[in-house]
Backbone as CSV, one residue per row, in Angstrom:
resi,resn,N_x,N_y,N_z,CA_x,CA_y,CA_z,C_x,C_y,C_z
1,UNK,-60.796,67.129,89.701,-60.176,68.020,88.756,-58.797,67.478,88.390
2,UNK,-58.901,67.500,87.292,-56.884,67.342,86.896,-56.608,68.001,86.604
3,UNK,-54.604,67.952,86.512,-53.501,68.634,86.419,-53.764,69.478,84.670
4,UNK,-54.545,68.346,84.153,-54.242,68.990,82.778,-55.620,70.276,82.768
5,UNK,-57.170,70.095,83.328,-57.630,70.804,83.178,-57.148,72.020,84.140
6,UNK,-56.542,71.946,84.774,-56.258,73.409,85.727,-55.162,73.875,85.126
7,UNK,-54.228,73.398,84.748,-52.853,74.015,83.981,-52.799,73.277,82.884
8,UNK,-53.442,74.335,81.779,-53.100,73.250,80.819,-51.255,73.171,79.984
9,UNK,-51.104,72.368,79.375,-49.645,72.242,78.761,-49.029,73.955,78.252
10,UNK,-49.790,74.102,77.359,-48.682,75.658,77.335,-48.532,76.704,78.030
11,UNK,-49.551,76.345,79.197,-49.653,77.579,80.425,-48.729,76.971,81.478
12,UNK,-48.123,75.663,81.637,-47.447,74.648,82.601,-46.173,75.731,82.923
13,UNK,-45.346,75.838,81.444,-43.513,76.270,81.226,-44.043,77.518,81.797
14,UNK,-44.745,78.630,82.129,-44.854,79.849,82.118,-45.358,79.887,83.561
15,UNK,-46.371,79.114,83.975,-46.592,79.116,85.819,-45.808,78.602,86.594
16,UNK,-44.934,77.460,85.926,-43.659,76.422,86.650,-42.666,77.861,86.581
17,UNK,-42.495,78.623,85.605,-40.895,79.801,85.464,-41.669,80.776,86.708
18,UNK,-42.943,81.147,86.423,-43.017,82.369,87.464,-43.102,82.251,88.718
19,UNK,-43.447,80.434,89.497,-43.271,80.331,90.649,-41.910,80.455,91.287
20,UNK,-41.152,79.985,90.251,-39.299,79.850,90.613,-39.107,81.338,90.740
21,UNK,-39.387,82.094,89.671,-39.172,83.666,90.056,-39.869,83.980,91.199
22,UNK,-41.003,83.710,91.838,-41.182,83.880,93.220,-40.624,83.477,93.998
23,UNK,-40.249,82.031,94.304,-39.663,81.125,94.921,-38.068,81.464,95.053
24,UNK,-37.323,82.546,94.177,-35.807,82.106,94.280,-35.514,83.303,95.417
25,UNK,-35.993,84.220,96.096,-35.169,84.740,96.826,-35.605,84.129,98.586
26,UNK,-36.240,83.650,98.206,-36.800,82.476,99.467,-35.650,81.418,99.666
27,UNK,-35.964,80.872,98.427,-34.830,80.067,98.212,-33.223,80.346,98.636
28,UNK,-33.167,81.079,98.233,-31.373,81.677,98.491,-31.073,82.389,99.031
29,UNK,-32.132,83.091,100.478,-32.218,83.310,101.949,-31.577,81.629,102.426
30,UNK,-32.567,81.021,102.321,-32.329,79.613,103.161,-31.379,79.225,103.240
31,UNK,-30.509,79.095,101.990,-29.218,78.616,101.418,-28.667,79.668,102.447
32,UNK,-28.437,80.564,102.279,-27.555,81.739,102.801,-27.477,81.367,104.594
33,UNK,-28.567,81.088,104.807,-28.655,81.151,106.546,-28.532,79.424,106.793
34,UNK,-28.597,78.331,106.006,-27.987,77.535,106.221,-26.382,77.572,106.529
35,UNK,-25.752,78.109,105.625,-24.235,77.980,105.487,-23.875,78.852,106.712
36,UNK,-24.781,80.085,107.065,-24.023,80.392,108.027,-24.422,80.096,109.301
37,UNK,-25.047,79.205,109.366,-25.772,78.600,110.680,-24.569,77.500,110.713
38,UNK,-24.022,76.642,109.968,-23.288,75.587,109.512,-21.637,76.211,110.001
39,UNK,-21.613,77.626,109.461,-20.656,78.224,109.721,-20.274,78.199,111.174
40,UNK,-21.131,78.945,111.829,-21.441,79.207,113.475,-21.320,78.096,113.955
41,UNK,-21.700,77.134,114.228,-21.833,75.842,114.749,-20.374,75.710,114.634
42,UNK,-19.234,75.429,113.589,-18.316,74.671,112.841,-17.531,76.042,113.846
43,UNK,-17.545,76.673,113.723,-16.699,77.860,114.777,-16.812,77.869,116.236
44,UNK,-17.857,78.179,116.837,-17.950,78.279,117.727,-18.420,77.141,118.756
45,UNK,-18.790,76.308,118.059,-19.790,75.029,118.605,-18.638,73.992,119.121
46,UNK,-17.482,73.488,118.726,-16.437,72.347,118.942,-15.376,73.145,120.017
47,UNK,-15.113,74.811,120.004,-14.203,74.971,120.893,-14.240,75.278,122.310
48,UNK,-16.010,75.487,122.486,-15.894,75.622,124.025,-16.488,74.267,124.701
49,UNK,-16.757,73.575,123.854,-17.234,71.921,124.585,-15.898,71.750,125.467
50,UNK,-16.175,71.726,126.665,-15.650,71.579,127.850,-16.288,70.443,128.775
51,UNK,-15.814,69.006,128.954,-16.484,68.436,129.386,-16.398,68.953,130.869
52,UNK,-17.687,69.505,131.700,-17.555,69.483,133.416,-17.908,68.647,134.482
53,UNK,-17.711,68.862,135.598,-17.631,68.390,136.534,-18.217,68.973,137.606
54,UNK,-18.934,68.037,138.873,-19.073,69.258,139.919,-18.112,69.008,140.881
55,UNK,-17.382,70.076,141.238,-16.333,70.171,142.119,-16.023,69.462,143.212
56,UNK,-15.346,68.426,143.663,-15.433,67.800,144.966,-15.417,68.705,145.675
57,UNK,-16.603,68.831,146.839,-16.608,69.139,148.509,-17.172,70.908,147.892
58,UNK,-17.418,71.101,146.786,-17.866,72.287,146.644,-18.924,72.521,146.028
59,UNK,-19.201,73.731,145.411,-20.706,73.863,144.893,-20.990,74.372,143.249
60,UNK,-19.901,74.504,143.206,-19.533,74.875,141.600,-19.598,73.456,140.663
61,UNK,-19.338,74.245,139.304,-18.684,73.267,138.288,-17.138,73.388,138.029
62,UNK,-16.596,72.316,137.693,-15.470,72.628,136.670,-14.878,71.968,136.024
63,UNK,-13.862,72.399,135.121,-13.718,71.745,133.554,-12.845,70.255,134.472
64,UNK,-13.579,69.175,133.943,-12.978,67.920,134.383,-11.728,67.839,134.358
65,UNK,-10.964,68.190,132.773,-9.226,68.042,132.300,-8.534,68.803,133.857
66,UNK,-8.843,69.895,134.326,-8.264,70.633,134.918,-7.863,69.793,136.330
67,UNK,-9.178,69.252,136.974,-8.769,68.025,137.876,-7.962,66.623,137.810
68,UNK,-8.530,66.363,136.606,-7.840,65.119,135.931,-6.103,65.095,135.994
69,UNK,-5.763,66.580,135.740,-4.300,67.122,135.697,-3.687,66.481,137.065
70,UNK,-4.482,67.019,137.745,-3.610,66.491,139.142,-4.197,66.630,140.405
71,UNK,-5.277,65.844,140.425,-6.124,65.429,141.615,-5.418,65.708,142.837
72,UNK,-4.261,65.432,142.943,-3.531,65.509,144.568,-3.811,66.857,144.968
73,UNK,-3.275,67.640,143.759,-2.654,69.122,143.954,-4.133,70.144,144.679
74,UNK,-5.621,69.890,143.827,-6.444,70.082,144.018,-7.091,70.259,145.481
75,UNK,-6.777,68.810,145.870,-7.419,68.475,147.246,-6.650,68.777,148.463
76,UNK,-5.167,69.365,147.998,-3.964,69.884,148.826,-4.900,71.523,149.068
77,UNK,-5.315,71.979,148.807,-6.152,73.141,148.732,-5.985,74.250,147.748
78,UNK,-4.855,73.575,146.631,-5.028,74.544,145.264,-5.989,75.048,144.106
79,UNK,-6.862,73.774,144.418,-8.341,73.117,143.055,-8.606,74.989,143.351
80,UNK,-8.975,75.801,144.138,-9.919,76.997,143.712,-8.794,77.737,142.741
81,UNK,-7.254,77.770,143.288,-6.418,78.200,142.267,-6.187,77.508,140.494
82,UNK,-6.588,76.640,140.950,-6.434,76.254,139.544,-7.415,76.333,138.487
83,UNK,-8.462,76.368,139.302,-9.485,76.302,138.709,-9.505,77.677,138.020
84,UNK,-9.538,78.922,138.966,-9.497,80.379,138.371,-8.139,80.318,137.237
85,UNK,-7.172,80.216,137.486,-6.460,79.937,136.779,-7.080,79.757,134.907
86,UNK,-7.746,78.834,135.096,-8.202,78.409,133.628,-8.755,78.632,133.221
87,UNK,-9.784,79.248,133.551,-10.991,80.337,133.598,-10.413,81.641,133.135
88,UNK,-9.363,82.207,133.727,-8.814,83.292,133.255,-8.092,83.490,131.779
89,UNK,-7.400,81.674,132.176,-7.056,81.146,130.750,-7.949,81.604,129.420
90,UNK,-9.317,80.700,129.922,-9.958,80.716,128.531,-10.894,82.161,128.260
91,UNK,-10.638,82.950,129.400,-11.529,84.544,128.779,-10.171,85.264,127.784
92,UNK,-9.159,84.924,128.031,-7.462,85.579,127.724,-7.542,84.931,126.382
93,UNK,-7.494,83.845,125.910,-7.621,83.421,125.052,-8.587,83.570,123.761
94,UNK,-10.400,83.450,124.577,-11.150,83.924,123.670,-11.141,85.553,123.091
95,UNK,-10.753,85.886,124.111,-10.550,87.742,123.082,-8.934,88.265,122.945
96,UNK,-9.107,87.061,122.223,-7.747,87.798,121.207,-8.102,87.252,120.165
């Protein structure tokens, strides 16, 4: 079968317009939940990347920077203080 016997030319402009009129709120859902999927990501996605770590001599994780700061201080027996510390940091921070 061909294109021309199944649609012929002056029935083409009139089945091509009424699929788009079906097709456009499909269409511009997608669009819509792209951008805000794009949105979400671009917000929330880059600020809690926290590279971690698992804790020397313990059983947890924690945010690497925080050790990196000052390894001595950590292993002096502060690391659980500091650690809460930043933790408290970043709940204080995210709700505001």
């Amino acid at each position: 079968m061909k294109v021309d016997e199944a649609f012929p030319l002056e029935m083409r402009a009139k089945q091509l317009k009424h699929w788009l009129q079906v097709a456009k709120p499909f269409i511009i859902a997608r669009v819509v939940l792209v951008i805000c999927l794009d949105c979400c990501h671009r917000c929330y996605g880059g600020r809690r990347a926290v590279k971690m770590m698992k804790a020397p001599g313990r059983g947890y994780r924690m945010p690497r920077s925080v050790f990196e700061e000052n390894p001595k201080s950590y292993f002096r027996g502060n690391g659980h203080q500091i650690w809460w510390q930043w933790a408290s940091d970043l709940v204080t921070s995210s709700a505001v």
